[in-house]
C-alpha positions as CSV (number, residue, x, y, z in Angstrom):
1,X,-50.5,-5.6,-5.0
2,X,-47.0,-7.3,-5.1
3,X,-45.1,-7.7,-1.7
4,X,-41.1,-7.1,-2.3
5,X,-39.1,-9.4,-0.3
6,X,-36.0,-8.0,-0.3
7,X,-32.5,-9.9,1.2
8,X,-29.8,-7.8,1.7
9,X,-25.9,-8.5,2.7
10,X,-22.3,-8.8,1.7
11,X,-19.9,-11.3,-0.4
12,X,-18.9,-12.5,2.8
13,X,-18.2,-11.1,6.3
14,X,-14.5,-12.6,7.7
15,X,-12.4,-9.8,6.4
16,X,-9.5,-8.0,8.5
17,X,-9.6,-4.7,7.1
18,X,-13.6,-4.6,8.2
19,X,-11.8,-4.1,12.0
20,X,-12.5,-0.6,12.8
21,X,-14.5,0.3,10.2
22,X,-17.7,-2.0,10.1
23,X,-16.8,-4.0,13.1
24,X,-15.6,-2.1,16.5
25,X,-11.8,-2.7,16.7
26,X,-12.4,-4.4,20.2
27,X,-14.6,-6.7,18.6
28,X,-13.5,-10.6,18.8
29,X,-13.5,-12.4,15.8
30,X,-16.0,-15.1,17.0
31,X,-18.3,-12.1,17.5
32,X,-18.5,-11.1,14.5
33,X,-21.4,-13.1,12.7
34,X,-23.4,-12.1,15.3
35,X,-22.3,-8.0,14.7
36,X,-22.8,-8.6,10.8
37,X,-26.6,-10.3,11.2
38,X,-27.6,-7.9,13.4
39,X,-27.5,-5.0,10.6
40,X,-28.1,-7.9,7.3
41,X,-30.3,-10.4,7.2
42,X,-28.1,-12.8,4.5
43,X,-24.7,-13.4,4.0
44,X,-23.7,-14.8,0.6
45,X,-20.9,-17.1,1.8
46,X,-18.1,-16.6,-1.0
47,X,-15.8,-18.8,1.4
48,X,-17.6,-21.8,-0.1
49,X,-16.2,-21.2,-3.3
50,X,-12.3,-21.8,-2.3
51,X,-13.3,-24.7,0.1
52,X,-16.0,-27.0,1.0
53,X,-17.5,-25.8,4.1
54,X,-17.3,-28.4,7.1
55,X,-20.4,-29.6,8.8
56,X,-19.3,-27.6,11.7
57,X,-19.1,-24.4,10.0
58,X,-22.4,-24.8,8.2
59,X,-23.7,-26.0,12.0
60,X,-22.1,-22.7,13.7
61,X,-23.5,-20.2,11.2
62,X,-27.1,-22.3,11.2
63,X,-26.9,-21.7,15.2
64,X,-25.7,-18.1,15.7
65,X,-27.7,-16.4,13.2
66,X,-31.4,-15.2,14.1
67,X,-34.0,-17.1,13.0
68,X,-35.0,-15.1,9.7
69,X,-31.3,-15.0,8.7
70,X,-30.3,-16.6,5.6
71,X,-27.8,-18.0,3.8
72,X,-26.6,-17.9,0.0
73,X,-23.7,-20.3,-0.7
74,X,-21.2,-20.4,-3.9
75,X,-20.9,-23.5,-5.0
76,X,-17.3,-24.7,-5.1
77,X,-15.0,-23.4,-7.7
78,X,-14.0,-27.5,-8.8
79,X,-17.3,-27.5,-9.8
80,X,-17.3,-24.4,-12.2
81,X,-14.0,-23.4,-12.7
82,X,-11.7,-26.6,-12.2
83,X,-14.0,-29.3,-14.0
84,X,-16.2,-26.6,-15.7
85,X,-19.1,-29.2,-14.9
86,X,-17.8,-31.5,-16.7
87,X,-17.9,-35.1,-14.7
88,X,-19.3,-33.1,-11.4
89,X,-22.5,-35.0,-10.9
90,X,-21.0,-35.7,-7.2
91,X,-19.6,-33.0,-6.5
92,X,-23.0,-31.0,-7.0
93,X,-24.8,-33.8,-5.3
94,X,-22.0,-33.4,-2.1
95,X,-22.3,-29.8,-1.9
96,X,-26.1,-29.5,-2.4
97,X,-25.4,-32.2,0.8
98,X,-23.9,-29.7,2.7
99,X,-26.2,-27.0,2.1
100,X,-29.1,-28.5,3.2
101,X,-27.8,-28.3,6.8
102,X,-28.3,-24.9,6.9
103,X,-32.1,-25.9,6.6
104,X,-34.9,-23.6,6.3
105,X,-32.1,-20.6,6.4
106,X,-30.5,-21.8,3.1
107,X,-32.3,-19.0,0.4
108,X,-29.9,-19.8,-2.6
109,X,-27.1,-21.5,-4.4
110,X,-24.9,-19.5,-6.5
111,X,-23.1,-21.4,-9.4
112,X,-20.4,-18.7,-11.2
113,X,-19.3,-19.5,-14.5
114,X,-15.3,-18.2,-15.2
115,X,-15.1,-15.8,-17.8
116,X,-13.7,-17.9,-19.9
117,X,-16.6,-19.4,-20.6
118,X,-18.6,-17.9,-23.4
119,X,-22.4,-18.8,-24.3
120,X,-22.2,-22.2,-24.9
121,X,-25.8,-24.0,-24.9
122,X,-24.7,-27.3,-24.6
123,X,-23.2,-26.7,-21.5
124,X,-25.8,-24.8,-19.9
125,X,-28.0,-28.0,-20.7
126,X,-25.4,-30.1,-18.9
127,X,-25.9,-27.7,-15.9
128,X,-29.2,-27.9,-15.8
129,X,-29.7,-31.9,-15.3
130,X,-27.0,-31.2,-12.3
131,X,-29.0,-28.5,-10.6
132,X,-31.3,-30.0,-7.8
133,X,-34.7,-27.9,-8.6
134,X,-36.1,-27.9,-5.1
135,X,-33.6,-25.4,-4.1
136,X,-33.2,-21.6,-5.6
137,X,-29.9,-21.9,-7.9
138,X,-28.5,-18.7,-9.8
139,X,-26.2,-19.1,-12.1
140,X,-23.8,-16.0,-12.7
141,X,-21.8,-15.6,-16.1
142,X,-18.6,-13.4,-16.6
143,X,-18.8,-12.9,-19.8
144,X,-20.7,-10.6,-22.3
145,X,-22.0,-13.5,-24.9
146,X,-24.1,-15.0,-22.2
147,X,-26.6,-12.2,-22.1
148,X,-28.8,-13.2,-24.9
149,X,-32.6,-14.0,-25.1
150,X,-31.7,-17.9,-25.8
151,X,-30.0,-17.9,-22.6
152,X,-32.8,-15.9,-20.9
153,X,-35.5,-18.6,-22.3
154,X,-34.1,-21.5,-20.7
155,X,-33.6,-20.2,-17.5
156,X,-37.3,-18.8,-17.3
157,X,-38.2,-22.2,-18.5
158,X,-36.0,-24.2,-16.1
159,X,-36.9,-22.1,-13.2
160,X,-33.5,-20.7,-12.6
161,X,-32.2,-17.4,-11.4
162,X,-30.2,-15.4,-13.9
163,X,-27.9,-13.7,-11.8
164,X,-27.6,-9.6,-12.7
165,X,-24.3,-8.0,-11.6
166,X,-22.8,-4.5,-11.3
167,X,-19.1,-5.1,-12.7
168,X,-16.5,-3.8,-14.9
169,X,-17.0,-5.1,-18.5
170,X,-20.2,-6.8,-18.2
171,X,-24.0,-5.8,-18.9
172,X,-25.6,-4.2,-15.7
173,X,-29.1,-4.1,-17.4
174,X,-31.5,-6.3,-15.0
175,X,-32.4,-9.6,-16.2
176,X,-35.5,-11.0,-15.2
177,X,-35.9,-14.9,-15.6
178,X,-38.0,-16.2,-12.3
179,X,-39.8,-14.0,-9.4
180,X,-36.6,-13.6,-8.1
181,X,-34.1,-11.0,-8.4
182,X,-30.2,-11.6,-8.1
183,X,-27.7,-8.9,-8.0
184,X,-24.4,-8.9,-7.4
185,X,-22.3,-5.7,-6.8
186,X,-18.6,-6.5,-7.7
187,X,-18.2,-2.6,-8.5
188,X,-18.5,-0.4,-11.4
189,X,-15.4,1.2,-11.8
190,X,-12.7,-1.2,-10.7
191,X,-13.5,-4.2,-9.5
192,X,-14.2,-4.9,-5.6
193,X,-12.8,-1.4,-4.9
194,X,-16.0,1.2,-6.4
195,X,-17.5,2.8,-3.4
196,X,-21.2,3.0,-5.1
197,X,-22.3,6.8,-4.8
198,X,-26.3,7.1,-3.3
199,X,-27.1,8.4,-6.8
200,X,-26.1,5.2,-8.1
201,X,-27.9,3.3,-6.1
202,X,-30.7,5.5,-6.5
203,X,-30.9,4.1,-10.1
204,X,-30.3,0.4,-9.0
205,X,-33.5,0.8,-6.8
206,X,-35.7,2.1,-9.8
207,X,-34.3,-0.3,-12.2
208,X,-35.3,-3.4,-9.6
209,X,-38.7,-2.3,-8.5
210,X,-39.4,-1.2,-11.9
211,X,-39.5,-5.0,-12.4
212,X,-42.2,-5.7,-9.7
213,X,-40.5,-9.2,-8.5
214,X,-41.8,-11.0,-5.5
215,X,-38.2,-11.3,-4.0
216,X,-34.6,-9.4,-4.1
217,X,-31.4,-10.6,-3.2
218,X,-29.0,-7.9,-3.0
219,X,-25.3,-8.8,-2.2
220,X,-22.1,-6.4,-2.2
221,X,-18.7,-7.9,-2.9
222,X,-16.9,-4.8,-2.9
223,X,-15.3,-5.3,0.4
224,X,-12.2,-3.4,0.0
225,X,-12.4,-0.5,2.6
226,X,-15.6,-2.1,3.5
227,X,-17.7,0.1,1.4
228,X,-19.9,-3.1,0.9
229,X,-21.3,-2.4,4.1
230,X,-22.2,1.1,3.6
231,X,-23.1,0.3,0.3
232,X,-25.4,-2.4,1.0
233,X,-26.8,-0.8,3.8
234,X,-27.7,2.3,1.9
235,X,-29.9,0.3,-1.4
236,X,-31.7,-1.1,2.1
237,X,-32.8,2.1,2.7
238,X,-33.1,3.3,-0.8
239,X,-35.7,0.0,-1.5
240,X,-37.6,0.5,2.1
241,X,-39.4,3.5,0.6
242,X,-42.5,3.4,-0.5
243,X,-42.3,3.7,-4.3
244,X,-43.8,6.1,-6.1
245,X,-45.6,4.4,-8.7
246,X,-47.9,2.7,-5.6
247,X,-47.5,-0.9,-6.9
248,X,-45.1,-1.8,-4.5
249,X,-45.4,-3.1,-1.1
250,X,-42.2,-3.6,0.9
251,X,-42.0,-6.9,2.5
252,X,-39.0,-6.1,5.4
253,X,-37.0,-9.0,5.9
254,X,-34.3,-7.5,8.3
255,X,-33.4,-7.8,11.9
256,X,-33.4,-5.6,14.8
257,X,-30.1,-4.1,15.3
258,X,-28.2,-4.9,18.7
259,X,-25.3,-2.7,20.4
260,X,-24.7,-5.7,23.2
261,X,-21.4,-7.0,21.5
């Protein structure tokens, strides 16, 4: 019988217009990682992806998150977006650096390709040799071309997680390439703005356990109104059940929740 470990968060947490509607508007800032762990257990940094994160940053979160709290990071857009990985030997190498002090809470590196980008299998072979394999890398595409069984058979074979998303434009069948699951919820119907309805959801839930993986990461980047929170929350909920089909064993992977902020 397969145990589902599931990982379940946001596309980041530092957000203004969360005051009052995710976090109590009394709430200090610093406080605020501490509020968001105590309902998620993983935070997909998307901060990383504008700026390198400091060694003090990467120390902070390392130190006030709870012990089975982890940490996805997106690698830095001059990586994939400025460079395109062309030349970034380096800067992979500095940012894999980086990660690692997050330790035994680091779950995942997520490298986004622009949409710009169409399949292109000579480049996905150039980001391969850059990928360091003893960590869990995802690689995310934005556009259409890249969902293609040539695509899916070097990943399996290179042990890399093909990131599924739920976003305007692009394919949100589920894509199965290691024993991991990634999704990413950008939102349906207009992008970082769709508040998901539980019917929705409902179907995400069916279409991921339908797929029997050992592990699920599940992160929401539709923060606008902070219906990533709600949202997120709710698949929890939907993929704690006990499924149906009895060839699923939820693995909980969350923390107790804690009003002392």
């Amino acid at each position: 019988m397969l145990v589902l470990e599931c990982y379940f968060g946001c596309s980041g947490f530092y957000y203004d217009h969360w005051r009052g509607k995710f976090y109590p508007a009394g709430l200090a800032k610093p406080k605020w990682l501490l509020y968001y762990a105590a309902h998620f257990n993983t935070l997909e940094a998307n901060s990383t992806f504008y700026r390198y994160p400091t060694e003090k940053t990467l120390k902070d979160w390392y130190q006030k998150t709870p012990e089975t709290f982890k940490f996805t990071l997106k690698a830095n857009r001059a990586i994939t977006h400025s460079r395109k990985f062309h030349n970034t030997e380096q800067l992979t190498k500095n940012f894999y650096q980086l990660a690692r002090l997050l330790r035994e809470k680091l779950l995942c590196i997520l490298f986004q390709l622009p949409p710009s980008i169409h399949k292109d299998m000579q480049l996905l072979q150039t980001i391969v040799t850059q990928l360091d394999p003893s960590v869990t890398n995802a690689l995310e595409f934005r556009h259409p071309s890249w969902w293609d069984s040539e695509v899916y058979d070097l990943l399996q074979a290179q042990n890399l997680v093909f990131c599924c998303v739920s976003a305007s434009g692009l394919p949100d069948g589920i894509v199965k390439t290691t024993d991991a699951l990634y999704v990413r919820f950008h939102g349906k119907n207009g992008w970082y703005q769709h508040d998901y309805p539980d019917d929705e959801l409902a179907q995400w839930a069916e279409k991921i356990t339908r797929q029997n993986p050992a592990k699920v990461l599940c992160y929401f980047n539709n923060d606008y109104n902070a219906n990533a929170t709600r949202n997120c929350l709710t698949l929890k909920k939907l993929l704690d059940q006990p499924q149906t089909s009895g060839r699923v064993t939820i693995k909980r992977n969350s923390n107790e929740l804690n009003d002392s902020f």
